[in-house]
C-alpha atoms as an extended CHARMM CRD file, in Angstrom:
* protein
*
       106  EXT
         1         1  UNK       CA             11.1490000000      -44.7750000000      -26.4340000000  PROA      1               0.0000000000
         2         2  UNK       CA             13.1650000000      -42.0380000000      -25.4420000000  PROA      2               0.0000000000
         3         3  UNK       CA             11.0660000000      -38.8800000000      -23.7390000000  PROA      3               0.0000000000
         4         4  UNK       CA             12.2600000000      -35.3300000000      -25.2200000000  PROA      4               0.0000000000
         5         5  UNK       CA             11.1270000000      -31.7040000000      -24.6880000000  PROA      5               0.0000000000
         6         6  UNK       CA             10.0780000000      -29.3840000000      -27.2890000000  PROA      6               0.0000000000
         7         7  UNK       CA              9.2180000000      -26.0600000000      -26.1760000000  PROA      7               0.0000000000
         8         8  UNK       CA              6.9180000000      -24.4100000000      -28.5660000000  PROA      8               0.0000000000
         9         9  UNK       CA              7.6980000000      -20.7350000000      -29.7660000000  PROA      9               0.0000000000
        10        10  UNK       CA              4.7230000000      -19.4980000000      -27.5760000000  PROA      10              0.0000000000
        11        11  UNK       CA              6.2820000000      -20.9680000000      -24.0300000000  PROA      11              0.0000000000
        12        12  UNK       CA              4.1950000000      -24.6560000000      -24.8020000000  PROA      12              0.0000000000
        13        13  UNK       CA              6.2350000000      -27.3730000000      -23.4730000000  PROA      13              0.0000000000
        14        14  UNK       CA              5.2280000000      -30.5280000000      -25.3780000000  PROA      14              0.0000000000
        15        15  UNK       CA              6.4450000000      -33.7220000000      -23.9340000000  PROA      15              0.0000000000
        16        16  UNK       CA              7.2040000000      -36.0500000000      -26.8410000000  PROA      16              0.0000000000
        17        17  UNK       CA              8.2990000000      -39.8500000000      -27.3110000000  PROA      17              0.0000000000
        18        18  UNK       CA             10.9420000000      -40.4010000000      -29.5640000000  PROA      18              0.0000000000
        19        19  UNK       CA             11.9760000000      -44.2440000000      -31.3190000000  PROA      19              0.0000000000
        20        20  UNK       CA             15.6830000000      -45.1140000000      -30.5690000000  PROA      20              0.0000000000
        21        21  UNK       CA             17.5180000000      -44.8250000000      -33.4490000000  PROA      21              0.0000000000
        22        22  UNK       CA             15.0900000000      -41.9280000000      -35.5670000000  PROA      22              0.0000000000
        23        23  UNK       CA             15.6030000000      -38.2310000000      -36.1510000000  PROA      23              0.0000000000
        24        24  UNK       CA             14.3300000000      -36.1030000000      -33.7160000000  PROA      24              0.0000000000
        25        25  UNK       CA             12.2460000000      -34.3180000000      -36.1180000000  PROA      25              0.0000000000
        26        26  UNK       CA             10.0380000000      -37.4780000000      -36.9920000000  PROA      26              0.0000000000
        27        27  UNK       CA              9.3930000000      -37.4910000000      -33.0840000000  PROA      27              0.0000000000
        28        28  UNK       CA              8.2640000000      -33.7960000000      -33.3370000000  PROA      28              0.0000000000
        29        29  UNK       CA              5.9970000000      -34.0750000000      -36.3430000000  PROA      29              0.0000000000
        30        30  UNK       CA              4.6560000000      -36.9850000000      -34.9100000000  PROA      30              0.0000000000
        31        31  UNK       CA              3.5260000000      -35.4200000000      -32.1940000000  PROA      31              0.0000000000
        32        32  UNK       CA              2.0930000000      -32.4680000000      -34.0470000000  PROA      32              0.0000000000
        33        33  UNK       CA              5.2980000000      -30.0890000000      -32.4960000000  PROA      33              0.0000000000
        34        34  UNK       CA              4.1260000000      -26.0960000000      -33.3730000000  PROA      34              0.0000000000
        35        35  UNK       CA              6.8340000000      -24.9730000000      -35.6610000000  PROA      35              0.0000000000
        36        36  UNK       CA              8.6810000000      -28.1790000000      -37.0500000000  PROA      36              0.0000000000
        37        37  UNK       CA              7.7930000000      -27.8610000000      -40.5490000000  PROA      37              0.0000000000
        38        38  UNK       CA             10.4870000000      -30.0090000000      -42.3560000000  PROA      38              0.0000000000
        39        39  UNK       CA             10.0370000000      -29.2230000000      -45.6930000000  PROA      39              0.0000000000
        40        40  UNK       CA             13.5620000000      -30.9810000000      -46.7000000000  PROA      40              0.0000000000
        41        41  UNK       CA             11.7900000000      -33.9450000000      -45.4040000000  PROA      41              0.0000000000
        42        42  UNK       CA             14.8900000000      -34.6480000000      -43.0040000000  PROA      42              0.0000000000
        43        43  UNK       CA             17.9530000000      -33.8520000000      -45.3450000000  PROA      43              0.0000000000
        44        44  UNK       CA             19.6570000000      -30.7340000000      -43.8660000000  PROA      44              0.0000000000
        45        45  UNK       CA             18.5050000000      -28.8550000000      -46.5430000000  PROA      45              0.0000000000
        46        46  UNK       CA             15.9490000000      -26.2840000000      -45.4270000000  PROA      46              0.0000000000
        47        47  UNK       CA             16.6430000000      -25.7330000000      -42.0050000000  PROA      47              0.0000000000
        48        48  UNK       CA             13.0200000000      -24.9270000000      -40.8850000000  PROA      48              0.0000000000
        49        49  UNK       CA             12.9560000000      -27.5160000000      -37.7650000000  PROA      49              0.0000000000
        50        50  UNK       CA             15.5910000000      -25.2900000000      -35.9030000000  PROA      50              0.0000000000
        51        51  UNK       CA             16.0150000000      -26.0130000000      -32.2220000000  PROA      51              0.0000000000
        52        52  UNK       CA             17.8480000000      -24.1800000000      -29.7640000000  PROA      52              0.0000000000
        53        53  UNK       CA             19.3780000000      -26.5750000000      -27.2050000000  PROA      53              0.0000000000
        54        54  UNK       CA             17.8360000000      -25.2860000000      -24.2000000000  PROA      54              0.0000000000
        55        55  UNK       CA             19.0780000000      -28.3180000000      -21.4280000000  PROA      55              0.0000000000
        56        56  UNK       CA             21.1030000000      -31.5310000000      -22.5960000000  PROA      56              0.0000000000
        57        57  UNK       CA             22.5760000000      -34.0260000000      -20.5470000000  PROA      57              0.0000000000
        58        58  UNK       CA             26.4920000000      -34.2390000000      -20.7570000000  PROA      58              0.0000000000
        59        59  UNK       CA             27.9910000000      -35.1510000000      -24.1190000000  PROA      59              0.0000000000
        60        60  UNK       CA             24.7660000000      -36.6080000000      -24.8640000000  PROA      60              0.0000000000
        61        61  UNK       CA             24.7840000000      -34.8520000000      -28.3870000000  PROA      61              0.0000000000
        62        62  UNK       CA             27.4940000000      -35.0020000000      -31.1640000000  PROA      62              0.0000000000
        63        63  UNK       CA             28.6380000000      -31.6460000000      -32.5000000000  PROA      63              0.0000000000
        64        64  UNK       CA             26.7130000000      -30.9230000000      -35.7860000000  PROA      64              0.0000000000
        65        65  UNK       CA             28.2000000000      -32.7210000000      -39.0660000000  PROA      65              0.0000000000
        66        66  UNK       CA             29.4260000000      -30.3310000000      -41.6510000000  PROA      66              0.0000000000
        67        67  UNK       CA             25.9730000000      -29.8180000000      -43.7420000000  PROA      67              0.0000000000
        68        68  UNK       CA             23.9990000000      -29.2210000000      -40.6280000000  PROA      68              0.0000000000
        69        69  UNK       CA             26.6790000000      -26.5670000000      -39.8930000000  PROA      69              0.0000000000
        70        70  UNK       CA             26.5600000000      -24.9760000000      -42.7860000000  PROA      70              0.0000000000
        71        71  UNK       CA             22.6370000000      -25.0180000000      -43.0380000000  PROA      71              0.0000000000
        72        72  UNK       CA             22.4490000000      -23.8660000000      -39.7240000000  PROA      72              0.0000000000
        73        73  UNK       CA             24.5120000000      -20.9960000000      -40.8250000000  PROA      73              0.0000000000
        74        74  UNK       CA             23.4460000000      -19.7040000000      -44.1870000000  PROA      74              0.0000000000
        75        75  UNK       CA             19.4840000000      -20.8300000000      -44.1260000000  PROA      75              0.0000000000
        76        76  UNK       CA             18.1540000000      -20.4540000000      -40.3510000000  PROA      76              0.0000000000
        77        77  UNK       CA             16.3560000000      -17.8920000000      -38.8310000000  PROA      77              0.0000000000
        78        78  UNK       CA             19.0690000000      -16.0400000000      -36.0990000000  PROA      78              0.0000000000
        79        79  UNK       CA             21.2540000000      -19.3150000000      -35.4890000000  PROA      79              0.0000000000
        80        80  UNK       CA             23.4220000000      -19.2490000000      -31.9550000000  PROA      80              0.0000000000
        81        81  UNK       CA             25.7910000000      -21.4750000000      -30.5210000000  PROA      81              0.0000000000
        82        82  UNK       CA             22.9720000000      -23.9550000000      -29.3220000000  PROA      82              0.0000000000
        83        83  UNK       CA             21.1590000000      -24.1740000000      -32.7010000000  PROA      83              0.0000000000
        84        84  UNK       CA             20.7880000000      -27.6410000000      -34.0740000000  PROA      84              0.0000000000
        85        85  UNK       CA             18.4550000000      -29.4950000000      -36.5400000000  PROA      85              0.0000000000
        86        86  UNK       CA             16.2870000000      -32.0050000000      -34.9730000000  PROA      86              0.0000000000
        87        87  UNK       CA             16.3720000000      -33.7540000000      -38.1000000000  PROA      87              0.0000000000
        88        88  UNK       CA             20.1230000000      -34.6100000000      -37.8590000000  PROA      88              0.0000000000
        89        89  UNK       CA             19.9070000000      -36.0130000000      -34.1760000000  PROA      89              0.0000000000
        90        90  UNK       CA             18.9670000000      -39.3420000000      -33.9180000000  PROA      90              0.0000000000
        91        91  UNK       CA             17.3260000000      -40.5970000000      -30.6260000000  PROA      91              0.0000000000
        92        92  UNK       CA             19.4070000000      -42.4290000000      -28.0060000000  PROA      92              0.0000000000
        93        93  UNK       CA             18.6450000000      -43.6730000000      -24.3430000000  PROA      93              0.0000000000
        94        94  UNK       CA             21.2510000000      -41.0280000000      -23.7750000000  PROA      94              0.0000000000
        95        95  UNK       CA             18.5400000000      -37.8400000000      -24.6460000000  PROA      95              0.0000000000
        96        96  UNK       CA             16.2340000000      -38.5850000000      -22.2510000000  PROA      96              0.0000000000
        97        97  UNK       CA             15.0590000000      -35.1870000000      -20.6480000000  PROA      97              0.0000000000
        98        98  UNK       CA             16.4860000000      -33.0990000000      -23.7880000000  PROA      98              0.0000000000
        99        99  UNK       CA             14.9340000000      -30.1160000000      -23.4810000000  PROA      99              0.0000000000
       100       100  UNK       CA             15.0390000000      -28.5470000000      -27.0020000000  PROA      100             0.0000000000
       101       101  UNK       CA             13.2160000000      -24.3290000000      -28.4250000000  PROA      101             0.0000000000
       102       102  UNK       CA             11.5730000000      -24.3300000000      -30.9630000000  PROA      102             0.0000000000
       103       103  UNK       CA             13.5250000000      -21.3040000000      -33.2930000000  PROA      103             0.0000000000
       104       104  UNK       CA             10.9950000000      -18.5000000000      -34.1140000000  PROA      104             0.0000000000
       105       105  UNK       CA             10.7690000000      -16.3740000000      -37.2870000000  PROA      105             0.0000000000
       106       106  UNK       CA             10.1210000000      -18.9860000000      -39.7740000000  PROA      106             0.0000000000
């Protein structure tokens, strides 16, 4: 298991336990995250379990693959240089301590 922030869009910080190998996302809903609602059901489709990367440890995260980009950028709510999808990050060792927001305006 691989331990990952979430800060929830009212300041709650939920500590959450992610499976090697599995989409953030799953993680998040798992653990009842305020916010991740995931209607695409993981596909980079709907953009509505946007994260801001708050804290990451170095080159622990790939740069977003071209759909995630482009979701990012044409379907979520005020997108910045540190938005990602939870749902296209898979869990490694690597992530422990990830501290991800929780976008707002959904």
């Amino acid at each position: 298991m691989v331990q990952v922030v979430f800060i929830e869009q009212d300041g709650t910080r939920r500590e959450v336990d992610a499976v090697e190998g599995e989409p953030l996302m799953y993680a998040a809903r798992g653990a009842g995250v305020e916010g991740i609602i995931a209607e695409c059901g993981g596909s980079a489709m709907c953009a509505t379990c946007h994260c801001y990367v708050v804290d990451a440890p170095d080159g622990v995260l790939p740069p977003p693959e071209p759909q995630e980009a482009d979701t990012i950028e044409f379907m979520a709510h005020e997108p910045q240089d540190n938005s990602r999808l939870p749902c296209q990050i898979k869990a490694t060792a690597a992530m422990e301590g990830l501290v991800l927001q929780v976008a707002t305006g959904r």
